[in-house]
N, C-alpha and C positions, 0 to 999 in steps of 0.2 A: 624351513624358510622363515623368516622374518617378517611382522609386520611393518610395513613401511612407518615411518613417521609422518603420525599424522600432526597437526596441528588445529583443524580446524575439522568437524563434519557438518554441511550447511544442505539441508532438506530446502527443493523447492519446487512448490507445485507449479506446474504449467499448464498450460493448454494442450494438449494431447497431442494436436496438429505441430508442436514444436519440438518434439523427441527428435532424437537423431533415428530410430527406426522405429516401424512399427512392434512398441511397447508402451505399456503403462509405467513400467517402473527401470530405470537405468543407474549405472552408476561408475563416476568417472573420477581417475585421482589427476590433478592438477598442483604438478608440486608438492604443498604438504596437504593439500584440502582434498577432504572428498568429497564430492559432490554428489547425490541424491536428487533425484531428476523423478518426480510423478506425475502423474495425467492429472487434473482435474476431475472431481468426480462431486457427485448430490452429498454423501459421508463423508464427512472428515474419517471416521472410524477405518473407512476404506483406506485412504487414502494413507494413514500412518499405518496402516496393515502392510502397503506394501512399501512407505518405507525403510520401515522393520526391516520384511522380508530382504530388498536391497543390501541394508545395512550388514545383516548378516552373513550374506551370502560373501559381498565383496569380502570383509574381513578373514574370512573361513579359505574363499581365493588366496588371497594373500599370505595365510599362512602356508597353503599347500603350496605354494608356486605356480598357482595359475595366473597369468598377466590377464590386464584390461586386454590387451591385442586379441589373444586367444578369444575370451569371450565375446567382446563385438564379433569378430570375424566369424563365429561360427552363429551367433545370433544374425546375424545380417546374412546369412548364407539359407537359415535354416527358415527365412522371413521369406527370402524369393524363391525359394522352393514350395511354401506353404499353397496349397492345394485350397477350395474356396472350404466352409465349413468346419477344418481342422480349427480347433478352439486351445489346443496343446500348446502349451510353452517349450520354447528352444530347452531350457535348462532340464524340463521332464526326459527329454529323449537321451537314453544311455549312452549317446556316444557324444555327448557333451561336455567340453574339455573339467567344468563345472558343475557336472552332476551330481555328483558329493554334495556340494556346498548349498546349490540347490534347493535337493530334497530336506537336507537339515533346517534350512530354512524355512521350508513349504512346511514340516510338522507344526512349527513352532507358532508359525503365519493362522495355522488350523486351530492351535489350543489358544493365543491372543483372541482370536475372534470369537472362540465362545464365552471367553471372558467378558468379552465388548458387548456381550449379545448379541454378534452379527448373524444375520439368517446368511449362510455358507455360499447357497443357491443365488439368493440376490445380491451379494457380493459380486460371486462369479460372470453373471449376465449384466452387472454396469460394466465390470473389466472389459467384456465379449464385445458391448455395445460400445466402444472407445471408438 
């Protein structure tokens, strides 16, 4: 599969409470733009951690053939099913149309941030706390 043409990639932080579902990090093609959708957070460092991570992952989608559809739908599925205390991301769980794309991402997410010097832990607990 093909990546789409893009023309433009435009990253932009928000306020948490305005994601389309409960996520820190989204990402949406509009025409030729891809949009990059993150929460606000205390780090910047966090913050381009995850949208890195986005970045990656939609592109990695895109070549395998997975659509935005696919992903929302199984992300906003796997949100209202979330149980209280589950801290797990939709894309961890192996039957996510995007697992692949994912976890390649999630290594990559791990080695930037020791780069960053981010403490891994306190990363993880602003995410939790969104």
């Amino acid at each position: 599969m093909a990546i789409p043409t893009i023309d433009r990639v435009v990253i932009k932080f928000i306020k948490h409470e305005t994601q389309r579902y409960p996520t820190c990090g989204d990402w949406e093609l509009f025409g030729k733009s891809l949009i990059i959708s993150v929460s606000r957070m205390e780090d910047v460092r966090h913050m381009l951690l995850v949208a890195i991570h986005e970045l990656e992952e939609a592109l990695i989608c895109f070549h395998q053939g997975v659509t935005q559809e696919q992903v929302d739908e199984f992300d906003i599925q796997f949100e209202a099913k979330r149980e209280e205390g589950n801290n797990e991301e939709p894309g961890g769980d192996p039957q996510a149309p995007y697992y692949d794309a994912h976890q390649f991402a999630s290594r990559h997410e791990k080695e930037l941030a020791k780069k960053l010097e981010v403490d891994w832990e306190t990363y993880e607990a602003e995410i939790n706390a969104l």
